[in-house]
LUMTOR-963885 format. One record per residue (C-alpha): x negated, y, z negated; residue in one letter. Coordinates in steps of 0.1 Angstrom, whole numbers, plus 5000, padded with zeros to 4 digits. Layout:
XYZA;...
This chain:
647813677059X;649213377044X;649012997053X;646112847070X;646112947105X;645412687129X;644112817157X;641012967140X;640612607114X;638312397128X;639112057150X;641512007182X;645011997181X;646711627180X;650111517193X;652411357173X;656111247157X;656811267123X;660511187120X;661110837139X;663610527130X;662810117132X;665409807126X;663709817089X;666710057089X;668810177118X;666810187149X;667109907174X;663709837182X;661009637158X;658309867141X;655709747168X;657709837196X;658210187185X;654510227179X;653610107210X;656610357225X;654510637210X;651010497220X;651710447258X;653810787260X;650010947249X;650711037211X;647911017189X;650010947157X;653410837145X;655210867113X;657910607111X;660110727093X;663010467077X;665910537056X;665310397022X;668310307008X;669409946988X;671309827023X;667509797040X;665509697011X;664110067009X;661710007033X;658510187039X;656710017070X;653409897071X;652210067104X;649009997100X;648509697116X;649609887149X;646710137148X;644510117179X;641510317191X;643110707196X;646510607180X;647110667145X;649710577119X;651510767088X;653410597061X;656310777053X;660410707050X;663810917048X;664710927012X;668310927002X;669911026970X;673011246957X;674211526964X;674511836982X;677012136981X;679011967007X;679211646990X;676711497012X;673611247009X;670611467006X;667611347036X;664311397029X;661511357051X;658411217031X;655111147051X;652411047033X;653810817007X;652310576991X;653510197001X;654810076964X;656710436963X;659210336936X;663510316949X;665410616933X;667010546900X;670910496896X;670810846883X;667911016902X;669111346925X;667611446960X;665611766943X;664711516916X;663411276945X;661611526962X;659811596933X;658811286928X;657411196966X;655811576959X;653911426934X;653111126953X;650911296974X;653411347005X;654511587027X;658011697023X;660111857049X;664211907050X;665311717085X;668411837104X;669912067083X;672312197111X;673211807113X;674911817075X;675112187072X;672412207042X;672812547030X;670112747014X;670912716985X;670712326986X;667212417000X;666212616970X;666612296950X;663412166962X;661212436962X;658012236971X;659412187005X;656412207030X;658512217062X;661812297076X;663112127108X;663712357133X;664912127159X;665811717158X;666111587190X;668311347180X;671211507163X;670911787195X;671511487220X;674411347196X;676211607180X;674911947191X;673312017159X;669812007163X;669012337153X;667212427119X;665912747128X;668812907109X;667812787077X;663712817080X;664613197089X;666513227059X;664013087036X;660813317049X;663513617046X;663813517009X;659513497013X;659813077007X;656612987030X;658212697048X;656212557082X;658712457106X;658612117127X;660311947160X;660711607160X;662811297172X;664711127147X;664510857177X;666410527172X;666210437208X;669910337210X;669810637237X;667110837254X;666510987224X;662210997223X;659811207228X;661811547230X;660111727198X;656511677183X;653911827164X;650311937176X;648311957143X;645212077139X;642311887123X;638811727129X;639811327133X;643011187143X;642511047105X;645710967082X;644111137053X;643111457073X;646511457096X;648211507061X;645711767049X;646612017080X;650211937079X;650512007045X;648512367051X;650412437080X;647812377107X;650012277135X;652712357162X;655812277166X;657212197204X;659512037229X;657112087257X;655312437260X;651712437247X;650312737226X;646812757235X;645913027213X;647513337187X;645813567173X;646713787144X;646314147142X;646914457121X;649114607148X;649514357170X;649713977180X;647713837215X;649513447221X;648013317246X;650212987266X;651512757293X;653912947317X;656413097299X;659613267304X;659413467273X;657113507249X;658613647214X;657513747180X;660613707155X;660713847117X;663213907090X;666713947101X;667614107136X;663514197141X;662114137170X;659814187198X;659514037231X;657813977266X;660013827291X;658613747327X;658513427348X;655113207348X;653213457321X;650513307302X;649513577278X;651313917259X;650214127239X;653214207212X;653514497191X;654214397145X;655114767136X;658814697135X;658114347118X;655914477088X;657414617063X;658414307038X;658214057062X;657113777084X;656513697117X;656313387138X;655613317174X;658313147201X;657313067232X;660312957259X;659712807291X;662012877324X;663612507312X;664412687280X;662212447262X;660512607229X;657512607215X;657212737173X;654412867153X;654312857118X;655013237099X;652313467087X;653313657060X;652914047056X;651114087021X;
């Protein structure tokens, strides 16, 4: 089965935001204060996350300074460049650049960008594509994409379209092996923090390994239930959780299976009617409705 599962890699899982705004750009508080936001809330790392574009001075901020003992940073920024179906500014989510990344060319395209923070050395995700309706075929111009947002606190709180999941599911139908993430997109105008993370597995909260797992999948994506443990089967999957609502394992299309009962922690769910060509990937819901996401296996 396909990308690196990580609840059998080795480590512990480690909490943190990968999508995250400063006044380098448009946030409204100073690159410390949002690091220490994310430190006292109990993160163990922070990606902040600026829009680099001429008006800021394409900025990619020096966290490092703000590292402390259990509290890590990644560099990373929101790259901008021309142009998808809609007419709209392609964002892409880069973690892991490197500081002197270079500001696109006058000519340079978003899939053209990508590429180039690809080969960087970062990890690439498409952020809140309900936001600016990206359409799949936008997304099959950058077909190194790691990741696919499946939910941005931000644009949920603001406009309503927070939801990616339409677009990862699309993309594992047509057999791309995306992960999917949850994050913020805070700018702390409003209460717009620590609603979606990331639990990644590795064996150091370390910026080097932190990329490593992200980039093989090894993490979770949440905005509050905890997956303690799945584990894949040849007919069946056993997920193992906090209390749950429902516990679901979703595939191509319509194909489905769930378990839906108040306060369960475990359920054992059935892959026959997911197999053939497909994918699946586990949900957990709490009785908030909050969500929890694992990455896809693949059916080989």
């Amino acid at each position: 089965m396909p990308m690196d599962d990580a609840f059998v890699a080795p480590g512990r899982f480690w909490k943190g935001n990968l999508h995250t705004h400063s006044t380098l750009s448009d946030g409204v508080r100073s690159p410390e204060a949002v690091c220490a936001a994310y430190r006292e809330a109990g993160y163990d790392f922070l990606a902040l996350t600026d829009h680099f574009l001429p008006r800021y001075g394409f900025p990619i901020a020096d966290t490092r300074p703000f590292r402390a003992p259990g509290f890590t940073t990644l560099l990373g920024a929101e790259l901008h460049a021309p142009r998808t179906q809609l007419g709209e500014t392609w964002h892409i989510l880069a973690v892991g650049l490197p500081s002197g990344f270079a500001p696109p060319a006058a000519d340079e395209t978003g899939p053209e960008l990508a590429a180039r923070a690809l080969a960087a050395g970062a990890f690439v995700a498409i952020p809140h594509p309900g936001w600016y309706a990206l359409t799949k075929e936008d997304a099959a111009t950058i077909p190194g994409a790691h990741a696919v947002e499946v939910y941005n606190h931000t644009s949920q709180l603001r406009t309503e379209r927070g939801d990616g999941v339409y677009l990862a599911d699309q993309l594992l139908a047509a057999g791309r092996r995306v992960s999917l993430l949850a994050t913020d997109d805070a700018h702390f105008a409003c209460d717009d923090a620590f609603g979606g993370w990331v639990m990644v597995k590795a064996e150091a909260n370390e910026p080097e390994m932190l990329l490593a797992a992200l980039k093989a999948g090894r993490f979770y994506a949440t905005q509050g239930p905890s997956i303690i443990d799945i584990v894949w089967e040849a007919e069946q999957v056993t997920v193992r959780c906090s209390d749950a609502a429902s516990i679901m394992v979703l595939g191509r299309g319509s194909r489905a299976v769930q378990s839906v009962a108040p306060g369960q922690r475990e359920a054992k769910l059935p892959l026959a009617a997911l197999r053939p060509g497909g994918f699946g990937r586990v949900v957990v819901a709490d009785s908030a409705g909050r969500r929890a996401w694992s990455n896809p296996v693949f059916f080989d």
